[in-house]
C-alpha positions as CSV (number, residue, x, y, z in Angstrom):
1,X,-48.3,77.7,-11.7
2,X,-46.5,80.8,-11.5
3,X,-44.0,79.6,-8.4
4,X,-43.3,76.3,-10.0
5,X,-42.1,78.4,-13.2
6,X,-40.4,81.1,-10.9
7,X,-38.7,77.7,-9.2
8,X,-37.8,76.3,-12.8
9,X,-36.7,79.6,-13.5
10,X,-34.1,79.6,-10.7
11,X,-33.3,75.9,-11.2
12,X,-31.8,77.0,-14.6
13,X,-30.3,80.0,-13.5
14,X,-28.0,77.8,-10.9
15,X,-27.6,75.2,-13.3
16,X,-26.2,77.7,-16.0
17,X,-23.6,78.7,-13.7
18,X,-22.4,75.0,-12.7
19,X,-22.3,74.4,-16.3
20,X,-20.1,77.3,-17.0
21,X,-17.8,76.3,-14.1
22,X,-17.5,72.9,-16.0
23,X,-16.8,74.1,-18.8
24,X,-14.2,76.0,-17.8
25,X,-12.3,72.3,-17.5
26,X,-13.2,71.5,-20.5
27,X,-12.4,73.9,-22.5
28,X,-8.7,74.3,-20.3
29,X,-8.1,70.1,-20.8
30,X,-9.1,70.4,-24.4
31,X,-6.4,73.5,-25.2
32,X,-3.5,71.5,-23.2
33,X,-4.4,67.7,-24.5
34,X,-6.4,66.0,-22.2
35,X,-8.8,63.0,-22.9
36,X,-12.4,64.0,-21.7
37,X,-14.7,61.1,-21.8
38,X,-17.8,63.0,-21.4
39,X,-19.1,66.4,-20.7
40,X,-22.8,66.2,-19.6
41,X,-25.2,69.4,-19.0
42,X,-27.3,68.2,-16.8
43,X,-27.6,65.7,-13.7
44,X,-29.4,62.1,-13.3
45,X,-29.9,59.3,-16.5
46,X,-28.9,60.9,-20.2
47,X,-32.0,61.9,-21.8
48,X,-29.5,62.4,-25.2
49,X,-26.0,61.6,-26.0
50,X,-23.8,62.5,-29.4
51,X,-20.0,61.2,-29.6
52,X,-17.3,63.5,-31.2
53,X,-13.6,62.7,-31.2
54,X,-13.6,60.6,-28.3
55,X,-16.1,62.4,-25.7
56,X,-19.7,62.0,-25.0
57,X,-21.5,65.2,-25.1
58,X,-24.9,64.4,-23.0
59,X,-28.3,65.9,-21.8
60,X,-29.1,64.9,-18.5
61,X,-32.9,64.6,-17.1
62,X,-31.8,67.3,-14.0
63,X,-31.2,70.9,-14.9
64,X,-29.1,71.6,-11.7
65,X,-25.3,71.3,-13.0
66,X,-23.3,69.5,-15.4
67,X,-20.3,67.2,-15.6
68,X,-17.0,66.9,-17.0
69,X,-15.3,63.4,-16.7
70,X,-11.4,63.1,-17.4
71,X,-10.0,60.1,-18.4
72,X,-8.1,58.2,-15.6
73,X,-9.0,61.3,-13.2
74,X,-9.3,59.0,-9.8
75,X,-6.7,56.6,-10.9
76,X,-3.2,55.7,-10.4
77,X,-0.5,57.5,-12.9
78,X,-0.9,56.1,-16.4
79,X,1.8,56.4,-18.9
80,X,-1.3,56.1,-22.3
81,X,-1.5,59.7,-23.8
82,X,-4.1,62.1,-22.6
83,X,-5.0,60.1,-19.2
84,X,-4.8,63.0,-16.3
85,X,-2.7,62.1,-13.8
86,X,-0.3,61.1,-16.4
87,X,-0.2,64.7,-17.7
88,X,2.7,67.0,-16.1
89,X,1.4,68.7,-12.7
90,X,1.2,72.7,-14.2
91,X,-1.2,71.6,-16.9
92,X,-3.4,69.6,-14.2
93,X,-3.2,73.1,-11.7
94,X,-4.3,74.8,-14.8
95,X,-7.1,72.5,-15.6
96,X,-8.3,72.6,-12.3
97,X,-8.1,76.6,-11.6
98,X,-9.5,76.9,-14.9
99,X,-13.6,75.9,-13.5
100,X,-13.4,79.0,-10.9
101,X,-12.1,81.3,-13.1
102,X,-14.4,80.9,-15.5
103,X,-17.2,81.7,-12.9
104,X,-15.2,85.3,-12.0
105,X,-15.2,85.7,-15.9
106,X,-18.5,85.2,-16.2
107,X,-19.4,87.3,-12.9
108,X,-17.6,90.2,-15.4
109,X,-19.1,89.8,-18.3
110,X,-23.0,89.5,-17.2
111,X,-21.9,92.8,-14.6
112,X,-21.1,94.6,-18.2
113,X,-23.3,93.9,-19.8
114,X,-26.2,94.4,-17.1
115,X,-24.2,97.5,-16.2
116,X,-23.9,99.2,-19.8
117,X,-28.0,97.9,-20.5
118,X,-29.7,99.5,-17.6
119,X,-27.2,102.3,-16.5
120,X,-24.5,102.7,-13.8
121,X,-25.4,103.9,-10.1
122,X,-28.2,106.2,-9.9
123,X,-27.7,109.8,-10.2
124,X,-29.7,111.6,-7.0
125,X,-28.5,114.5,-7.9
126,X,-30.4,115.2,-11.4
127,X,-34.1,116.0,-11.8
128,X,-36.4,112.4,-11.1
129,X,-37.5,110.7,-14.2
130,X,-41.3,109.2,-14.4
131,X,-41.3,105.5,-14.5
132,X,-45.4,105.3,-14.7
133,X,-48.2,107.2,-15.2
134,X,-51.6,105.9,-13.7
135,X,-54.3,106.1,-16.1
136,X,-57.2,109.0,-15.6
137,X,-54.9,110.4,-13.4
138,X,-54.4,113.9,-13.0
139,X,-50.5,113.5,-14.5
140,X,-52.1,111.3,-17.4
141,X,-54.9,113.8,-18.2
142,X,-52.4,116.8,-18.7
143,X,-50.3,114.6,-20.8
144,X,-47.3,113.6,-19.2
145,X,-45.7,110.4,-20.3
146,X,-43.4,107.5,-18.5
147,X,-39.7,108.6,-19.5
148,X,-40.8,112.1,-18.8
149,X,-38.1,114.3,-16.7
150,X,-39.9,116.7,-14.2
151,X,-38.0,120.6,-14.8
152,X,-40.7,122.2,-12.2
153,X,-43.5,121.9,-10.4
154,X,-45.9,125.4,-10.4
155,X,-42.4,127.4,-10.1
156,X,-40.6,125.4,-7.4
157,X,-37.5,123.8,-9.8
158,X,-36.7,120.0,-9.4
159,X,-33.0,120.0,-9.5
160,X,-33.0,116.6,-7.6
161,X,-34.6,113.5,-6.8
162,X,-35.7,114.8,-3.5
163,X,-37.1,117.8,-4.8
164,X,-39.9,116.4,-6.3
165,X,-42.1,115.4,-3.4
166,X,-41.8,119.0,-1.6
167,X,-42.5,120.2,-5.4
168,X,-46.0,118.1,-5.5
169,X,-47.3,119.2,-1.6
170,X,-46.6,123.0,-2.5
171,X,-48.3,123.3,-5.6
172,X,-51.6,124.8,-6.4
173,X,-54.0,121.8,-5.6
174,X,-56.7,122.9,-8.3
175,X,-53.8,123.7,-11.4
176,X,-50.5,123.7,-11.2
177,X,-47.9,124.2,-14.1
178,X,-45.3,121.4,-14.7
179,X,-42.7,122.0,-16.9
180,X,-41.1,118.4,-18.0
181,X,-38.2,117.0,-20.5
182,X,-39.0,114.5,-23.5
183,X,-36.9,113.7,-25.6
184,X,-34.4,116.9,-24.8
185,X,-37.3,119.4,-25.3
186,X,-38.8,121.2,-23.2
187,X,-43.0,121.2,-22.7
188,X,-44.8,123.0,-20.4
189,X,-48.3,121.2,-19.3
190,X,-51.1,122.0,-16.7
191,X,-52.2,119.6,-14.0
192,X,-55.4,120.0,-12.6
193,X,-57.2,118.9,-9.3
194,X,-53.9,117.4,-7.8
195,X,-55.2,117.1,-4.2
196,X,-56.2,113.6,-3.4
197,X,-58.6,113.9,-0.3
198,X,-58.6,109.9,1.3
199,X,-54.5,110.4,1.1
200,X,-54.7,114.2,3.0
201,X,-52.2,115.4,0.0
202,X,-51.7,116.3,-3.8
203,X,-51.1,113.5,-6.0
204,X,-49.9,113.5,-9.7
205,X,-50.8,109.7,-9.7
206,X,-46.8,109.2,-11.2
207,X,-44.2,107.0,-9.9
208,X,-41.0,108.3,-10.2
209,X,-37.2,107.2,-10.2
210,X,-33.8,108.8,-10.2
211,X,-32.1,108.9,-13.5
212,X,-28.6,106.6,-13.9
213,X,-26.0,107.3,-15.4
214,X,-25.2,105.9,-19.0
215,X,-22.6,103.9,-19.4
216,X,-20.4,102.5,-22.4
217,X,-19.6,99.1,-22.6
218,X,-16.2,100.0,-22.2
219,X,-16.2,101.7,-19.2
220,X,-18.9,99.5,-17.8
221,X,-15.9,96.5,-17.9
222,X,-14.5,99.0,-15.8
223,X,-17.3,99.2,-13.3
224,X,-17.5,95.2,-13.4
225,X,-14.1,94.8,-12.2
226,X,-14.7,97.2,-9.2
227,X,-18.1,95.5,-8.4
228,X,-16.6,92.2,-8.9
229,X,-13.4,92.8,-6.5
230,X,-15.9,94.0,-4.1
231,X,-18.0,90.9,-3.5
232,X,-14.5,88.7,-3.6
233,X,-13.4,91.4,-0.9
234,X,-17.2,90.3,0.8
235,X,-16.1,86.8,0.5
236,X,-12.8,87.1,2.3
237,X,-14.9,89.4,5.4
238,X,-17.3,86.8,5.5
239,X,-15.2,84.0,6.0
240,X,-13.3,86.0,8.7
241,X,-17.1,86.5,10.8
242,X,-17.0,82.6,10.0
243,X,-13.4,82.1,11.6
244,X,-14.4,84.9,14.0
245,X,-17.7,82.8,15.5
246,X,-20.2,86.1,14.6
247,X,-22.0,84.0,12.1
248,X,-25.4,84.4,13.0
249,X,-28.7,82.4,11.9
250,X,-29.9,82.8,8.4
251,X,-26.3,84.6,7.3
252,X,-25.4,81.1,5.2
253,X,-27.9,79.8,2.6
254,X,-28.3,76.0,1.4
255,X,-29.8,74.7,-2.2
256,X,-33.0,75.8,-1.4
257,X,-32.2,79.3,0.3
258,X,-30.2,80.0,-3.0
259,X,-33.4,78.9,-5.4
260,X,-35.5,80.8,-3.0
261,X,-33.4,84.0,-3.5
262,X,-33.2,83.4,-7.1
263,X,-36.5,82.8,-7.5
264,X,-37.6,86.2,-5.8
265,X,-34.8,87.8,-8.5
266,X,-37.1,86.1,-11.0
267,X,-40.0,87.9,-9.8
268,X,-38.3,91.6,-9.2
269,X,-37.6,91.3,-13.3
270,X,-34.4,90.9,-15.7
271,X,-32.1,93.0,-14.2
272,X,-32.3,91.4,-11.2
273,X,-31.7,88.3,-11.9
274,X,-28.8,89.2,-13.9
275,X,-27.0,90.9,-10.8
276,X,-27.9,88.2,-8.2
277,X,-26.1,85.8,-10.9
278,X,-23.1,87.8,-10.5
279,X,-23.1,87.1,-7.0
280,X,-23.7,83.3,-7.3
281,X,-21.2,83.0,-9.8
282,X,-18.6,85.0,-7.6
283,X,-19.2,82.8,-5.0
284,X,-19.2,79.6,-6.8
285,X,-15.7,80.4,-7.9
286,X,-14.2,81.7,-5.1
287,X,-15.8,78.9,-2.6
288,X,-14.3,75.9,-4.9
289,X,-10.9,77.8,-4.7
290,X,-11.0,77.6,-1.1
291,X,-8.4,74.5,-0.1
292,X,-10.8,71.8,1.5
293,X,-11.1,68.2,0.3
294,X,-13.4,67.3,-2.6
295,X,-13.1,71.0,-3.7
296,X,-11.1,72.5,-6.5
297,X,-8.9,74.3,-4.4
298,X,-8.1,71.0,-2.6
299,X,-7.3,68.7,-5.5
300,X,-5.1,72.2,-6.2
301,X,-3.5,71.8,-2.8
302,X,-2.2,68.0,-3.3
303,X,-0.9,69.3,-7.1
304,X,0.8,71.8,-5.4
305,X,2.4,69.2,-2.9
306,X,3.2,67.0,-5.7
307,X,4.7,70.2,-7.2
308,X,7.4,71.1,-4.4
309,X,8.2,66.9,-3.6
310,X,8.8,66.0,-7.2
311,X,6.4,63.3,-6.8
312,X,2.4,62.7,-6.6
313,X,0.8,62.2,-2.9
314,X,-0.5,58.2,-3.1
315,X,-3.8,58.3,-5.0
316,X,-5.6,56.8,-2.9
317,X,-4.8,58.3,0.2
318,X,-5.5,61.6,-1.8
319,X,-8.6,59.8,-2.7
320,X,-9.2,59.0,1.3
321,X,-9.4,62.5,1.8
322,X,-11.2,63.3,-0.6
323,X,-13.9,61.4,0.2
324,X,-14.2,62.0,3.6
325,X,-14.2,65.9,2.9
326,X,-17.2,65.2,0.1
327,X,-19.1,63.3,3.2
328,X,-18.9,66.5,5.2
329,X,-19.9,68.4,2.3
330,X,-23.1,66.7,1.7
331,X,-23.7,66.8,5.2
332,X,-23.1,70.6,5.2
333,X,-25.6,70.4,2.4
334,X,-28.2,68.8,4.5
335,X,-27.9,70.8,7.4
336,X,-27.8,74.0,5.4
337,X,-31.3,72.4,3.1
338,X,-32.9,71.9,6.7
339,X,-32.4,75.1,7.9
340,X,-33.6,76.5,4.9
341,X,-36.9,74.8,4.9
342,X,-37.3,75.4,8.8
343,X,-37.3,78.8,7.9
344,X,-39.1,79.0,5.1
345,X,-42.2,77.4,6.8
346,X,-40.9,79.2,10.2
């Protein structure tokens, strides 16, 4: 029960992303006057449908994407108001930019937030923090609490995180004095009978992290940016190992590698989930930016063709290559789903 909810979990966590991606489009061809017939969440037959102002706003069965369908999109140039490829070509180029860039706005905004809820990097530096205390331990017995910040440990100071194990081994296995940090004051506490006998060592029976640094939400946006430039900057030195021929087995992941790795997010808790989506949303915008058929950044590539020659490539040669560069897509897409199960059950 618990993988098909951790699978469910991921499923959603994709499809939130494609659905922001769409929305990008939609909300871009609302603001500059486009006709959208429908914009689904969802994939598969409509499970509910609602019309406003001209467009279908739909559920779909599927919870792995979403749609947004442009009047006239695939067709020859129309002259009625609205229809796309009747629209002048810098609104279309903005339209179609507009699905990526909402996925690197999104990447930002999740990075903040995550950033300014659980803390920036972690600070080795400063005295370790207790995450847990196991009960009828010697550490629960003598008080000490999760959240608790170790000073010193029988008079050797903790001035770092790698103090504290050195602190433990030296102390006084039968009572030691631990002098700790709650709540900025200071409390001194006695541990008794530290020394564990089947682990050959003293044990406070604590786990223990390093403390982050808080951030504001301000500068957190700050932080975003940087972490955000670094995975496009990822992106790019990836695609040069592609170009390069270094790409080794199990470096590119299909559909189900991706729900794999989201699932195990699921699992590791909140915060990481929220981090692996600002890698999947980074690289959902930046892959449909690159300029291959069937991709945003292709359809871009024709616009911008149409742009410098004063006149639209024939639609359906443009739709000719399209096609054939959606065909290789799917096939990428099987290959890639193969080799993930092969190594799943491998």
């Amino acid at each position: 029960m618990d993988t098909v909810l951790t699978i469910l979990a991921a499923v959603l966590v994709l499809g939130v992303l494609v659905v922001v991606h769409e929305l990008g489009h939609y909300w871009a061809g609302r603001l500059l006057g486009f006709r959208i017939l429908e914009f689904a969440v969802g994939m598969g037959p409509r499970l509910f449908k609602v019309e406003r102002k001209g467009t279908i706003y739909s559920l779909r069965l599927f919870p792995i994407g979403g749609m947004c369908q442009f009047d006239g999109e695939d067709e020859e140039e129309e002259k009625k108001e609205g229809c796309f490829n009747a629209m002048p070509v810098w609104k279309r180029m903005i339209v179609v930019l507009a699905g990526p860039i909402m996925n690197f706005v999104l990447a930002l905004v999740v990075a903040a937030i995550t950033i300014t809820a659980y803390g920036g990097d972690y600070k080795m530096d400063m005295p370790p923090q207790i995450q847990t205390v196991e009960e009828q331990s010697p550490a629960d017995e003598a008080g000490i609490k999760p959240g608790d910040i170790i000073i010193s440990v029988d008079g050797y100071e903790v001035n770092a995180y790698e103090d504290i194990s050195p602190a433990i081994i030296e102390a006084n296995p039968e009572s030691a004095v631990v002098i700790l940090l709650r709540d900025g004051t200071s409390i001194t506490t006695t541990v008794k009978d530290i020394y564990d006998a089947d682990e050959g060592r003293n044990l406070l029976g604590i786990t223990i992290i390093p403390q982050r640094e808080q951030v504001g939400f301000l500068r957190a946006c700050g932080m975003s940016v940087s972490y955000t430039a670094d995975l496009i900057k990822q992106m790019f030195a990836f695609f040069g190992t592609l170009f390069a021929g270094d790409l080794q087995q199990g470096d590119v992941a299909g559909p189900v590698g991706t729900i794999q790795i989201i699932g195990q997010a699921v699992r590791a808790g909140l915060e990481v989930v929220l981090m692996i989506s600002v890698i999947l949303s980074v690289n959902l915008g930046f892959i449909n930016l690159l300029p291959l058929p069937a991709l945003d950044g292709g359809r871009f590539v024709f616009m911008l063709i149409e742009l410098i020659i004063k006149k639209p490539v024939p639609r359906n040669v443009e739709a000719i290559v399209h096609l054939v560069g959606f065909v290789l897509l799917i096939g990428l897409m099987v290959f890639l789903t193969v080799n993930d199960v092969s190594r799943l059950f491998g």
